[in-house]
DOLUMLUM-783476 format. One record per residue: x, y, z of N, C-alpha, C in turn. Coordinates in steps of 0.02 Angstrom, whole numbers. Layout:
BEGIN
{{X Y Z} {X Y Z} {X Y Z}}
...
REM end
This chain:
BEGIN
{{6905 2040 3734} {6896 1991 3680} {6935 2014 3619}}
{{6969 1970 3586} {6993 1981 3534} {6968 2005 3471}}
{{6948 2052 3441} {6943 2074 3393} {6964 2126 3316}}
{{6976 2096 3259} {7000 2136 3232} {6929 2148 3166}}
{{6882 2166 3175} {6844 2186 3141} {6875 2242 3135}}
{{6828 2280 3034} {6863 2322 3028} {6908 2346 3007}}
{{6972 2284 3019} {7029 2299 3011} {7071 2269 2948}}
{{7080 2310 2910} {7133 2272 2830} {7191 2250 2839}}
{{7205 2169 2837} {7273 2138 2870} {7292 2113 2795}}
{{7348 2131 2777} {7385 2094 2713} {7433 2053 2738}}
{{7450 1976 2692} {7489 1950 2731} {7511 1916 2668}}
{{7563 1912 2683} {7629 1861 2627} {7656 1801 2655}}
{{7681 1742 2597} {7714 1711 2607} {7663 1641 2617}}
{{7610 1643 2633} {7557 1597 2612} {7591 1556 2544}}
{{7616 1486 2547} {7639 1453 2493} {7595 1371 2483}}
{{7558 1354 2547} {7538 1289 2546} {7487 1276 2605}}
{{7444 1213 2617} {7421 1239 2679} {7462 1224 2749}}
{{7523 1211 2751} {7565 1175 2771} {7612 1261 2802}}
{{7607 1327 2770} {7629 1368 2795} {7598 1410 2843}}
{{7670 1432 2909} {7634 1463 2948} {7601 1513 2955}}
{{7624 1564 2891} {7565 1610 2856} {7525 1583 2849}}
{{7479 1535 2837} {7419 1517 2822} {7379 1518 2886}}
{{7415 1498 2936} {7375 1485 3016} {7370 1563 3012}}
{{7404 1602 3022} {7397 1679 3041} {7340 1687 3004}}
{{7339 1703 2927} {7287 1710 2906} {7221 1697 2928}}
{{7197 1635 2945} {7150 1588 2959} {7116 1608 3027}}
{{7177 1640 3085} {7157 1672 3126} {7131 1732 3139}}
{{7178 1766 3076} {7141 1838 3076} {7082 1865 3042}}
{{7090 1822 3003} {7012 1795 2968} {6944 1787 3035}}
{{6967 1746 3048} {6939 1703 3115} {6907 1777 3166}}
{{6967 1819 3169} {6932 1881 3220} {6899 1919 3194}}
{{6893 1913 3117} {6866 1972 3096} {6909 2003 3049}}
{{6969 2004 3031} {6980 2056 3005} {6980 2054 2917}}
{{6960 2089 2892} {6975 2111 2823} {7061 2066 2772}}
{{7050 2040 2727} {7107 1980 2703} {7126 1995 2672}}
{{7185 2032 2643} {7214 2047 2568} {7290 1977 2596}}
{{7301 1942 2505} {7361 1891 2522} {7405 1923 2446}}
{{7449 1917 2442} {7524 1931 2403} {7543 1841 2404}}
{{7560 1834 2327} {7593 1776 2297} {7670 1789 2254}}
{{7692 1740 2283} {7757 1723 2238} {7713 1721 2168}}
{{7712 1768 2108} {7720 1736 2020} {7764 1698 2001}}
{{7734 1656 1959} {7785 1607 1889} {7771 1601 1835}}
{{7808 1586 1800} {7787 1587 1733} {7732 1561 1693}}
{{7699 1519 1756} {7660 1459 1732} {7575 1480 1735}}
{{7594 1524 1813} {7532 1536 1844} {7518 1499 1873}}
{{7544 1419 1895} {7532 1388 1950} {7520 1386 2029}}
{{7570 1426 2038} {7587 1436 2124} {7520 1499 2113}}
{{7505 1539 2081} {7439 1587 2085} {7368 1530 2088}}
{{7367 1513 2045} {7303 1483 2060} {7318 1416 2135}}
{{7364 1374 2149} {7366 1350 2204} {7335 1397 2246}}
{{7366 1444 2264} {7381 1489 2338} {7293 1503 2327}}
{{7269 1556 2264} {7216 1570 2262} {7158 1522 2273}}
{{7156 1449 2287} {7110 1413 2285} {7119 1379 2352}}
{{7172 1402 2393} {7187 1376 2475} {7138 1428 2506}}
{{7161 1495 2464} {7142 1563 2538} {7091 1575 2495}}
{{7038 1532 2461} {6966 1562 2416} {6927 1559 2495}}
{{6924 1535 2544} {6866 1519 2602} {6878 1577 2643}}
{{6931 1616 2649} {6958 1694 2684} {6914 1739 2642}}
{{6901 1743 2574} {6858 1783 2535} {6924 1849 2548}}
{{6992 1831 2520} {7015 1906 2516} {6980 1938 2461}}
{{6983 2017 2491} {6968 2070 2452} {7035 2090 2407}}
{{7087 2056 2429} {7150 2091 2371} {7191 2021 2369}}
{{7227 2012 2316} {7239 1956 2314} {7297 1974 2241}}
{{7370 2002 2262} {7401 2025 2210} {7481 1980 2219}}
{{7503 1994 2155} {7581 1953 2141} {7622 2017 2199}}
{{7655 1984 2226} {7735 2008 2260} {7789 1986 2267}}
{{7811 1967 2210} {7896 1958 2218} {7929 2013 2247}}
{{7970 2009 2325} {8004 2060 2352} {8056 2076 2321}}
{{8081 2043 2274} {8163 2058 2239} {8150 2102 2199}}
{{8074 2121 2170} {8052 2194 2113} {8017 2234 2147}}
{{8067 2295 2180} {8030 2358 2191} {7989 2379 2154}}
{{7958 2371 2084} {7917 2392 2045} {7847 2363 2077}}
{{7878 2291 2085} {7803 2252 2104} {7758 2263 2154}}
{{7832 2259 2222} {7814 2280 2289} {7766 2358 2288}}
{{7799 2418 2267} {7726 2455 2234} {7680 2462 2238}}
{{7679 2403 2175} {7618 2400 2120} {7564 2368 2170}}
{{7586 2324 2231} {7547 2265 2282} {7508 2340 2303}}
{{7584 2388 2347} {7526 2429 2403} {7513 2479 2370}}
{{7507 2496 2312} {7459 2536 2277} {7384 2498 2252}}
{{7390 2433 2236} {7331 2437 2245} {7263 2420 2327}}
{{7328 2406 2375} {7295 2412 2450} {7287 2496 2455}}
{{7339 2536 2436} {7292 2610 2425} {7214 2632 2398}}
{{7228 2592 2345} {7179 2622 2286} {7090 2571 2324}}
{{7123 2516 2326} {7037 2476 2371} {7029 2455 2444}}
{{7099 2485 2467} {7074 2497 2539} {7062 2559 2574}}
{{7120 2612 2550} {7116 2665 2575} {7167 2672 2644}}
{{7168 2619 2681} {7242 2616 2727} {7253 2534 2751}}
{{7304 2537 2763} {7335 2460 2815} {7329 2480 2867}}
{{7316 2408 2899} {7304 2405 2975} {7347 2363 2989}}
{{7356 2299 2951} {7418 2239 2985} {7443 2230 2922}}
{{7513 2219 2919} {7550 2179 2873} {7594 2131 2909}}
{{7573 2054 2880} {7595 2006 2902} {7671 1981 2866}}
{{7749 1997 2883} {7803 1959 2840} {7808 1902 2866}}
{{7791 1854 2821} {7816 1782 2835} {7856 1749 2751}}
{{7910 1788 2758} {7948 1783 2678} {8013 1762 2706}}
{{8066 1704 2692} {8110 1676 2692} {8126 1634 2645}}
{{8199 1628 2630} {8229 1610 2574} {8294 1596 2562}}
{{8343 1536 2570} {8385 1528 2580} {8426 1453 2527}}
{{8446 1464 2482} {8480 1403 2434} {8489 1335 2488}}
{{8463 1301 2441} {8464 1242 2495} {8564 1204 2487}}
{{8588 1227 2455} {8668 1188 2452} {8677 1235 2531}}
{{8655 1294 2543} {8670 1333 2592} {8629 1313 2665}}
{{8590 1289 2664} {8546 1243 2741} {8586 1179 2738}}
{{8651 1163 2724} {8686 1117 2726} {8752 1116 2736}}
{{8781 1069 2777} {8863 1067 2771} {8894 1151 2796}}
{{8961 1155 2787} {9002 1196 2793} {8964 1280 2797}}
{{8942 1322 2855} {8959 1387 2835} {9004 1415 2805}}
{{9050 1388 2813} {9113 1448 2795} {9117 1450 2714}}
{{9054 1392 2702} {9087 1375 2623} {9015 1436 2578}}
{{8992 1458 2615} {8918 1501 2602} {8960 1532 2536}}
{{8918 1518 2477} {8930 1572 2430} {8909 1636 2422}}
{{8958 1690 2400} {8911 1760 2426} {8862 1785 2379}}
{{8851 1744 2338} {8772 1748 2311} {8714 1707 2358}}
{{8737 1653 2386} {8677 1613 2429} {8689 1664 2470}}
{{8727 1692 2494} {8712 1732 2564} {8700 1832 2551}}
{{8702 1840 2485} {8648 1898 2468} {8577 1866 2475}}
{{8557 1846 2425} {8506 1834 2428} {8463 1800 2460}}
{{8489 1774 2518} {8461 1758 2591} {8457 1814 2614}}
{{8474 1847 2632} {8477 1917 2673} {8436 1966 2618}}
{{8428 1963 2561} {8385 2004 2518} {8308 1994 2550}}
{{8278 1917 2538} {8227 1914 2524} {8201 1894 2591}}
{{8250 1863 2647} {8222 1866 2732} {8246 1912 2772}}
{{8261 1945 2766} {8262 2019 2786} {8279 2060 2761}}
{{8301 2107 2707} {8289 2176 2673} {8232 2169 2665}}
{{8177 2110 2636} {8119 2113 2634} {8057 2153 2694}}
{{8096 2110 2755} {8035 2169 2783} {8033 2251 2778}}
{{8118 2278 2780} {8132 2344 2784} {8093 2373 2713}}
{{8094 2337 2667} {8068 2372 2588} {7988 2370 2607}}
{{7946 2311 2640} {7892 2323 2651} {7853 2369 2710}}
{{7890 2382 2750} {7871 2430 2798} {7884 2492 2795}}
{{7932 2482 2735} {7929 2576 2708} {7874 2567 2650}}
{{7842 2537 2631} {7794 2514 2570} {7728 2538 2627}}
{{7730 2509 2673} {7665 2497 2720} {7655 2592 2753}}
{{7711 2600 2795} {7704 2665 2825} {7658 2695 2822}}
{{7640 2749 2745} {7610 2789 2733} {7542 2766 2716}}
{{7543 2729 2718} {7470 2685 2706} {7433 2665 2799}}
{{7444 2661 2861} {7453 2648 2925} {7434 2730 2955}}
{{7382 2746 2912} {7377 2830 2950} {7337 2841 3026}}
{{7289 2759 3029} {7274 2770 3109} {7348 2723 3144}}
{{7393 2703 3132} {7426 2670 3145} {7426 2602 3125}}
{{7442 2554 3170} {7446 2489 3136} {7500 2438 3194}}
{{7495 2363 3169} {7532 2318 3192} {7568 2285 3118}}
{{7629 2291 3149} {7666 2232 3094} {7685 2189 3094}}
{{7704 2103 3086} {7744 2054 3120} {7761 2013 3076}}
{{7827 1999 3101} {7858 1941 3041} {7873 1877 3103}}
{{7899 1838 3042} {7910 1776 3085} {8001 1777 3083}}
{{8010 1737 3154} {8093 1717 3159} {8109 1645 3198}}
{{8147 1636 3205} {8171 1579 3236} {8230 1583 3282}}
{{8250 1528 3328} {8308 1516 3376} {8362 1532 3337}}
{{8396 1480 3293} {8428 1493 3233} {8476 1569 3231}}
{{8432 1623 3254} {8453 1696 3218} {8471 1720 3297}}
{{8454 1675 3353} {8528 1700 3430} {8582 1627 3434}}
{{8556 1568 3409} {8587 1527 3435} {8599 1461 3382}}
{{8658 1446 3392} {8701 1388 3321} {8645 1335 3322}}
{{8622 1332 3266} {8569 1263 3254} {8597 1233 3190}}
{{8630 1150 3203} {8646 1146 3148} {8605 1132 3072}}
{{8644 1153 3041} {8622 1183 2952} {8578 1223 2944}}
{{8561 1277 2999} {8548 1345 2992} {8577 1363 2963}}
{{8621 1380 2956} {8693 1417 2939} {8662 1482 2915}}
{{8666 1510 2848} {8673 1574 2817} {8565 1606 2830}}
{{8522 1568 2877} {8497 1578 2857} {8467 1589 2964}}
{{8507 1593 2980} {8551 1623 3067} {8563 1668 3062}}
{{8596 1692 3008} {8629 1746 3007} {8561 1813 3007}}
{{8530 1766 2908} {8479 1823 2899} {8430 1834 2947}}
{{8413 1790 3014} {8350 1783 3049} {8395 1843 3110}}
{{8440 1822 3131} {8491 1894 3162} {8457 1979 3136}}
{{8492 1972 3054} {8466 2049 3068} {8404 2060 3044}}
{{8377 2008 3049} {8274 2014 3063} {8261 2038 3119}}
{{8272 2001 3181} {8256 2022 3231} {8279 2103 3245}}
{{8358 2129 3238} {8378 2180 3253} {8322 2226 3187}}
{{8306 2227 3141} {8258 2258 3099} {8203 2287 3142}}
{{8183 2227 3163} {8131 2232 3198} {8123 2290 3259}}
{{8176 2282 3304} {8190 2350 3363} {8191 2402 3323}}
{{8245 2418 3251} {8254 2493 3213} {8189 2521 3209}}
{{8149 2480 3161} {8101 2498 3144} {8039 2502 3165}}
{{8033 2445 3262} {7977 2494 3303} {8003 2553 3318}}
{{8064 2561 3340} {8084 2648 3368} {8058 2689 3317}}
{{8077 2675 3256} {8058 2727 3207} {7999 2738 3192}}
{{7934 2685 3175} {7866 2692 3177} {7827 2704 3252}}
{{7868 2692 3292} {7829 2691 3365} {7794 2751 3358}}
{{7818 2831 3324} {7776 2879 3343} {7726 2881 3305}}
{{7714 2838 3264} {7669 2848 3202} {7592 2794 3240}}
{{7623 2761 3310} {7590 2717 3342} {7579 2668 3285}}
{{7635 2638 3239} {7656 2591 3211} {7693 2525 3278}}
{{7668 2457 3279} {7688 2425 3324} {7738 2394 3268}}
{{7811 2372 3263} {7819 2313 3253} {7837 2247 3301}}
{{7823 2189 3314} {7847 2124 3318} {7865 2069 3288}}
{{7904 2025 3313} {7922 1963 3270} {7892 1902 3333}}
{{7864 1856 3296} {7855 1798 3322} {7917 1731 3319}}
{{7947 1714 3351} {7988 1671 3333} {7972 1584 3358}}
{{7943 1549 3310} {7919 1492 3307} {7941 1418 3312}}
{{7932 1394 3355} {7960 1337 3359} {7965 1285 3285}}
{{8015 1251 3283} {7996 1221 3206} {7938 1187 3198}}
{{7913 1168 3136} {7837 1187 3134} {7897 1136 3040}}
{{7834 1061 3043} {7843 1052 2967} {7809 1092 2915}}
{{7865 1128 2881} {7824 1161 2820} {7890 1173 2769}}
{{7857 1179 2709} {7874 1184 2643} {7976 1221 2647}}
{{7964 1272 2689} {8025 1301 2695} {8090 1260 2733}}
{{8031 1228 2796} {8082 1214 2829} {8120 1154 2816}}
{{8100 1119 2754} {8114 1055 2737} {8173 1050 2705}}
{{8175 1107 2698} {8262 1124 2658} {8305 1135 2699}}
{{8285 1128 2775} {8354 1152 2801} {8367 1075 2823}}
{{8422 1047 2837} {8472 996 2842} {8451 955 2909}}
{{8431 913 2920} {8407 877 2988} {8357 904 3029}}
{{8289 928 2990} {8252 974 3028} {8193 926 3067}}
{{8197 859 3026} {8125 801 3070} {8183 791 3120}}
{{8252 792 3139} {8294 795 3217} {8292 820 3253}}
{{8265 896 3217} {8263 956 3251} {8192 949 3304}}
{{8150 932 3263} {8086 931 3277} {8075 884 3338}}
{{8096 827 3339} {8102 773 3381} {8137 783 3431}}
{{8210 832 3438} {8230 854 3493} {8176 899 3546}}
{{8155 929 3493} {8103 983 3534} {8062 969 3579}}
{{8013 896 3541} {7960 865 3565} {8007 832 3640}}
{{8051 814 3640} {8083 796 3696} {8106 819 3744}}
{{8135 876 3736} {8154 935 3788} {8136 994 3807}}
{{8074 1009 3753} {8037 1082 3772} {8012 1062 3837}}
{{7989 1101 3871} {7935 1120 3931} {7883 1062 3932}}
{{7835 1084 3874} {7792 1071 3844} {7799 981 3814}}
{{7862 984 3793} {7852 902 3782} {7821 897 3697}}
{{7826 950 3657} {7797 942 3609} {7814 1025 3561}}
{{7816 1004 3504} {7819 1060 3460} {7730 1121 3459}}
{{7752 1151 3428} {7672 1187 3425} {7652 1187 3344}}
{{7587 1231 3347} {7561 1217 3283} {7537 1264 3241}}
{{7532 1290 3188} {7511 1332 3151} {7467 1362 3197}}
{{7410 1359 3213} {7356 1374 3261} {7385 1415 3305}}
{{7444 1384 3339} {7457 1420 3404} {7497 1478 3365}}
{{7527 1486 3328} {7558 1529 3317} {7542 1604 3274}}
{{7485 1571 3253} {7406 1619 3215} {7391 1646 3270}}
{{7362 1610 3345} {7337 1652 3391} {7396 1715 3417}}
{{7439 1709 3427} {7483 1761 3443} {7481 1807 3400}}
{{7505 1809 3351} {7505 1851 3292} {7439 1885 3289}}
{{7374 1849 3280} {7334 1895 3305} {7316 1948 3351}}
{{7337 1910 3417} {7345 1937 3485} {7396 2002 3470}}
{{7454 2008 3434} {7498 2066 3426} {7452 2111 3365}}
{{7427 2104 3346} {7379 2141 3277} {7327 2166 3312}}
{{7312 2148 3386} {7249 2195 3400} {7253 2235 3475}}
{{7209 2260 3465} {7202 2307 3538} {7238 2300 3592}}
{{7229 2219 3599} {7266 2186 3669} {7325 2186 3697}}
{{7370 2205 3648} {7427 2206 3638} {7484 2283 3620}}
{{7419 2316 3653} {7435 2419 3617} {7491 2408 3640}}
{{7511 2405 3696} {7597 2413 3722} {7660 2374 3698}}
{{7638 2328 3651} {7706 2285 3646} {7722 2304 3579}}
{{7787 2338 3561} {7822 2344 3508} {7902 2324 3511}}
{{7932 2299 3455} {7992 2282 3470} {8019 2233 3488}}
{{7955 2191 3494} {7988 2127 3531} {8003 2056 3507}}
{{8030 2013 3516} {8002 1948 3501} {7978 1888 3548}}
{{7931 1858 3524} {7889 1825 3556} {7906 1766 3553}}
{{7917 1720 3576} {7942 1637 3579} {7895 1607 3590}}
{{7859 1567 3520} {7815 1541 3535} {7831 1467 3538}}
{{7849 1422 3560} {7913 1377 3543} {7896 1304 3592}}
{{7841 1288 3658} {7817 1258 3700} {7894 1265 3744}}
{{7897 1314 3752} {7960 1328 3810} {8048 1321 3790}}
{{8046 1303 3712} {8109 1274 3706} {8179 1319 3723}}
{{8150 1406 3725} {8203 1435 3702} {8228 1444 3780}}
{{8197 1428 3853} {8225 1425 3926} {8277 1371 3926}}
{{8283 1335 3877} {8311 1274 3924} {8384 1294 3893}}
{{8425 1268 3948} {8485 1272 3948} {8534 1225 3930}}
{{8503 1140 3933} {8532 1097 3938} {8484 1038 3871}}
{{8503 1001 3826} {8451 978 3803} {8482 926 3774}}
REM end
């Protein structure tokens, strides 16, 4: 049986209830485990109190600002999961970020500011948080971010944001080899498209979606839910052996050859 009693899971990227961080959450909640969530700040304090009044029914115990672009902040988050937890057990990355002139039209035309800072904040991000997490993971731990098709295979107006989901995944292998002895797991889930807040910026994505429903296996996209249960499933016991990997949670789309 699935259980993560016990266990302190922090998770990012929670922006709406519409994100697939939120299903993860909801599930790991759901098994039991212990809730700390990390918010985008603004100037306003808006997106804080939103997020804080979605995940008030999780009853997190930590509930701090993380902008990944300020190493000061990133920190300041797992110092205070030091100071009132005492260690991590799961950290959830579900952080992506890509200029929307750039989920459109021409790759070649990617400006190399849209395409730093795609690659800053969807992937350097996990590497800055799993060296953040490490020393905090002293019985070990599970880690998992999210990825997509996109980052092996041309989807159009992916573009610069293919690239960054690329060296997510390869992140992902470095850095189980390297935590594996620490019996640090990492995985990535890679999700079938799923309407949410992010994905609405990329360029023909209700096409995308509708292709799916047509040619997956399955005959249909999946759903926050389903993709919470996995993620859970990699965060606990059940799953001691799998590091490194990615998981296609997708209703079969990523077999087909022909579509």
């Amino acid at each position: 049986m699935l259980d993560l009693t016990g266990k302190n899971a922090l998770v990012t990227g929670i922006a709406n209830n519409r994100s697939i961080a939120w299903g993860i959450a909801q599930q790991l909640h759901k098994a039991g485990a212990n809730i700390g969530v990390t918010y985008l700040p603004d100037d306003k304090g808006k997106f804080e109190k939103k997020v804080a009044e979605l995940v008030e029914p999780l009853n997190p115990s930590i509930f701090v600002p993380c902008n990944v672009q300020d190493d000061d902040q990133v920190q300041a988050a797992f110092d205070t999961v030091r100071d009132k937890w005492g260690k991590l057990d799961i950290l959830i990355h579900c952080l992506a970020f890509a200029q929307k002139e750039d989920l459109t039209g021409s790759f070649a035309n990617t400006s190399r500011g849209g395409f730093t800072t795609a690659m800053d904040i969807s992937t350097y991000s996990l590497v800055k948080l799993c060296g953040a997490a490490q020393p905090l993971m002293t019985d070990g731990g599970s880690i998992v971010t999210l990825t997509y098709l996109g980052g092996v295979r041309v989807i159009p107006n992916y573009n610069v944001m293919g690239i960054a989901k690329a060296g997510l995944e390869m992140s992902v292998r470095y850095l189980a080899s390297e935590m594996g002895p620490q019996n640090i797991r990492v995985n990535g889930i890679s999700a079938g498209p799923i309407r949410t807040l992010a994905s609405s910026a990329v360029g023909g994505i209700l096409d995308m979606i509708h292709h799916v429903e047509e040619v997956a296996p399955l005959r249909r996209t999946v759903t926050q839910t389903e993709v919470g249960n996995t993620a859970a499933f990699l965060c606990s016991d059940l799953s001691s052996g799998i590091t490194g990997q990615i998981i296609y949670v997708d209703s079969g789309y990523e077999i087909m050859g022909m579509g």
